[in-house]
N, C-alpha and C positions, 0 to 999 in steps of 0.2 A: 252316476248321478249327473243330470245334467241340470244349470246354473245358468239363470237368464242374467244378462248384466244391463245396468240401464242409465246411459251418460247423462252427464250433468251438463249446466248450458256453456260449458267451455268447447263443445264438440261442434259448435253449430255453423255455418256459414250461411252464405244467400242463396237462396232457390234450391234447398236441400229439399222441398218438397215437390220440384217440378219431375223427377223421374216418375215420381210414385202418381202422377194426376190421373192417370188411367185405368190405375189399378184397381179392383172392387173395394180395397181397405181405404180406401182416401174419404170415403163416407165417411168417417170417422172425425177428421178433420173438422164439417160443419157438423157433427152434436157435439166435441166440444166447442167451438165457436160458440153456440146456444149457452151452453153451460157458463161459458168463462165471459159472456158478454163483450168479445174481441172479436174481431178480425183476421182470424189465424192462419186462414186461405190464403189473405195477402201477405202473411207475414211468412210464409212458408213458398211463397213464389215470387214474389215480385218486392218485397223490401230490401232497399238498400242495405248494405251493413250497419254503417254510422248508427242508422235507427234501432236494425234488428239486435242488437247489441246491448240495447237497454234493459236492464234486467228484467222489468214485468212482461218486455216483448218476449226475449232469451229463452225465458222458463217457459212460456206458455208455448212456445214453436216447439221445442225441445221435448216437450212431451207429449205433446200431438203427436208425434215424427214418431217418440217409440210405439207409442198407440197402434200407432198406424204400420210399422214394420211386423209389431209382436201378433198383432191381426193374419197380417199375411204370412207370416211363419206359419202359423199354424200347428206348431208341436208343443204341448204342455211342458216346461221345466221341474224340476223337481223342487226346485229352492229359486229365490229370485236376491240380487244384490242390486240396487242404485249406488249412483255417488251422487249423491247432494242433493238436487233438484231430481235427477234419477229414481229418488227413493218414492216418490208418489206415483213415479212411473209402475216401480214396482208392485206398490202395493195395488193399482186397478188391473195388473196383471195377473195379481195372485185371485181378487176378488175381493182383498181385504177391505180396500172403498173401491164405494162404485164409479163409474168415469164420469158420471154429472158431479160427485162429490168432492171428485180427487181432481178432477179442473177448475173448479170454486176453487178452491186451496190453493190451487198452484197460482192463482190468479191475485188472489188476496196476498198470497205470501211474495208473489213478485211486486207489489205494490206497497205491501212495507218496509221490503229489501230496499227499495228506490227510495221512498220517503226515506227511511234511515239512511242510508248512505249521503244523502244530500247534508243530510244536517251534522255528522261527524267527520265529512272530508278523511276517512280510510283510504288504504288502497292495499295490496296483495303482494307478494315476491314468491319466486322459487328458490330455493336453496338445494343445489346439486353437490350431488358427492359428499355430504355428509349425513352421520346417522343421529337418530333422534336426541340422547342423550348430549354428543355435542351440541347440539342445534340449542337445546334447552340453555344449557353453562353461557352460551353466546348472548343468550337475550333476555339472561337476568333479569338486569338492573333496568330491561325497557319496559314498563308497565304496562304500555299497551299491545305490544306485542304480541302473539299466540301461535303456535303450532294450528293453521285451520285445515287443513290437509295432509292424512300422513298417506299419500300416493303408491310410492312403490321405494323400495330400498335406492337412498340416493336421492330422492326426488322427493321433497318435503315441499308444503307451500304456509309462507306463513300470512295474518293477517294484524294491521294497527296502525295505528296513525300515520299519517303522509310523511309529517315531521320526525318522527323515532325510524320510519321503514329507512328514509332516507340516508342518516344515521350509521344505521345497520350497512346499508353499502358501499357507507365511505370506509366504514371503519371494517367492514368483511375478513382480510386477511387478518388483521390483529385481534381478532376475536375466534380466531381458529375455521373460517369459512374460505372455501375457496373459491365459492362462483355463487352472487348471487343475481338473479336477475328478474327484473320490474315484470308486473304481468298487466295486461291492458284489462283491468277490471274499472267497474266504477265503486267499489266501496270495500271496506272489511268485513267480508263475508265469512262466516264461521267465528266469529268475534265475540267480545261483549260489548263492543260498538254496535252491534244486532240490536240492543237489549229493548229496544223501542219498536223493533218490527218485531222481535219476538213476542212482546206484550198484543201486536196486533194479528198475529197468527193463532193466538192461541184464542182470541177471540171467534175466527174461522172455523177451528177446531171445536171448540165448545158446540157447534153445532152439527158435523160431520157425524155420519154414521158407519164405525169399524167394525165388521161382521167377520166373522172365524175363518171366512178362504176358504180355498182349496190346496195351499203350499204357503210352509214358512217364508217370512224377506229375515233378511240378515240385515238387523240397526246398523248407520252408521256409528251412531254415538257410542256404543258397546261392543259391536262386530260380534251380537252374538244372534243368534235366530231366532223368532219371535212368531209366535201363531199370529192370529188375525185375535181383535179384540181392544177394551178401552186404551191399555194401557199405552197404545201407538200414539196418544194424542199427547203423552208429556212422552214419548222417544222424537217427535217429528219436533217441538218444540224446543227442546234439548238442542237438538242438530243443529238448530239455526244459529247457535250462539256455541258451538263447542264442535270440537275435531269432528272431521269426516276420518274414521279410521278404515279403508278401502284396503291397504296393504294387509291389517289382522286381520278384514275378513276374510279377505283370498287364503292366505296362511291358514287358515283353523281348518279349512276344508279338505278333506283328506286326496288321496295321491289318486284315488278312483273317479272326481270331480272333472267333468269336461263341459265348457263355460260356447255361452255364444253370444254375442254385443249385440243390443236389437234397439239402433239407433244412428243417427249419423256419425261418422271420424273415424272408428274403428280404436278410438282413444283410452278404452278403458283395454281392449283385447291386447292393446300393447302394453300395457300398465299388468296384466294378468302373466304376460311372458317372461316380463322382467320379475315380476312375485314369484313364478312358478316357473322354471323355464322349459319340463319338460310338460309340463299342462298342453290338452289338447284345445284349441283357441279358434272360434272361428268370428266372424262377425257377418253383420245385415246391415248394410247402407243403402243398396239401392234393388231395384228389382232382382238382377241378373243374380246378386247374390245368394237366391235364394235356391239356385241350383247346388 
């Protein structure tokens, strides 16, 4: 069985789109541009980072880029997995939306990621070397707090207020953690600090059209497989505001599953080795990879 993976916009950097300018899939590129009413050309060649880093930039680069790798692969997967922003990747990979509809989305939901975050001043951490149930007993008593990532064993990412994260750092060892560290995000993403973009995605949603595919995606919110169909509009909703669970979905898939990353970093392929270590793992970043 083979498992397309599809990064979320922590994998991106600048000019991740310049190897690919030549390639026939880079068409791809401008209809979503058309769709998402951006500029994604330049944001995928010539954007600085400082910019490219804004979220409604981030999401819309990030998933042109697997657009445009999963094009030139060219080999059907069996099942498809995202993390996060990834998962819309997936589902125009599967058929589930179509890529005028699933760049709308991405587009609108990068936009109320950014509105929200501006107005609750969130921010993100990792938390290394402990497992969930610790991580839980550690951040009790902080309200705003959450498990918004459960990544791979050891590598947990939480999301909530700048004031409680900070908190959490000083006080790490006495709370039974032993490393945690700041991540350059701009807001609490997977939160219910979301809960204002999530009211404006579902708006997006309300209109999108989910058709049955040709291959299940694996939710993040439930890590479990899912045909094409309505029900995707309160899973993609969910997500926005509740754990990306990426470590159970790798986990539930059996020992015959051989995964390929169809995006920039190779970040999830490394996340998949430490889930599965004897998992067969490859990834697609840039042309030559495709050998």
């Amino acid at each position: 069985m083979l498992v397309a993976l599809f990064p979320g916009q922590g994998s991106l950097k600048p000019a991740m789109g310049v190897p690919w300018l030549d390639h026939p899939a880079f068409v791809i590129v401008d209809e979503i541009a058309s769709a998402a009413h951006m500029d994604v050309r330049s944001l995928l060649t010539t954007t600085p980072l400082e910019t490219l880093v804004r979220t409604d930039h981030a999401q819309i680069a990030t998933f042109a880029l697997s657009l445009v790798i999963a094009k030139a692969y060219g080999i059907a997967a069996d099942l498809a997995i995202g993390h996060s922003l990834g998962e819309y990747s997936a589902l125009a990979y599967a058929g589930i939306l179509s890529q005028d509809d699933a760049a709308g989305l991405v587009a609108a939901r990068g936009r109320a990621m950014l509105a929200a975050a501006e107005e609750t001043q969130g921010s993100m951490v990792a938390v290394l070397g402990a497992d969930e149930s610790t991580i839980q007993s550690a951040i009790i008593d902080l309200d705003t707090v959450v498990i918004a990532n459960q990544n791979a064993p050891g590598q947990i990412v939480l999301a909530g207020s700048i004031e409680q994260l900070a908190l959490l750092k000083e006080q790490a060892r006495d709370r039974g953690l032993r490393k945690v560290m700041q991540l350059d995000v701009g807001g609490a993403f997977h939160s219910p600090l979301m809960g204002t973009a999530q009211r404006g995605l579902e708006e997006a949603l309300a209109s999108a059209t989910f058709s049955d595919g040709s291959m299940q995606v694996i939710a993040n919110i439930d890590a479990t497989a899912h045909a094409g169909g309505d029900h995707w509009r309160d899973l993609l909703s969910r997500q926005l505001t509740g754990t990306v669970r990426f470590s159970d979905s790798v986990s539930a898939l059996g020992s015959d599953a051989r995964f390929v990353e169809l995006g920039a970093g190779g970040v999830l392929a490394g996340l998949v080795r430490r889930i599965t270590p004897d998992a067969v793992v490859s990834a697609v970043s840039i042309p030559e990879d495709l050998s």
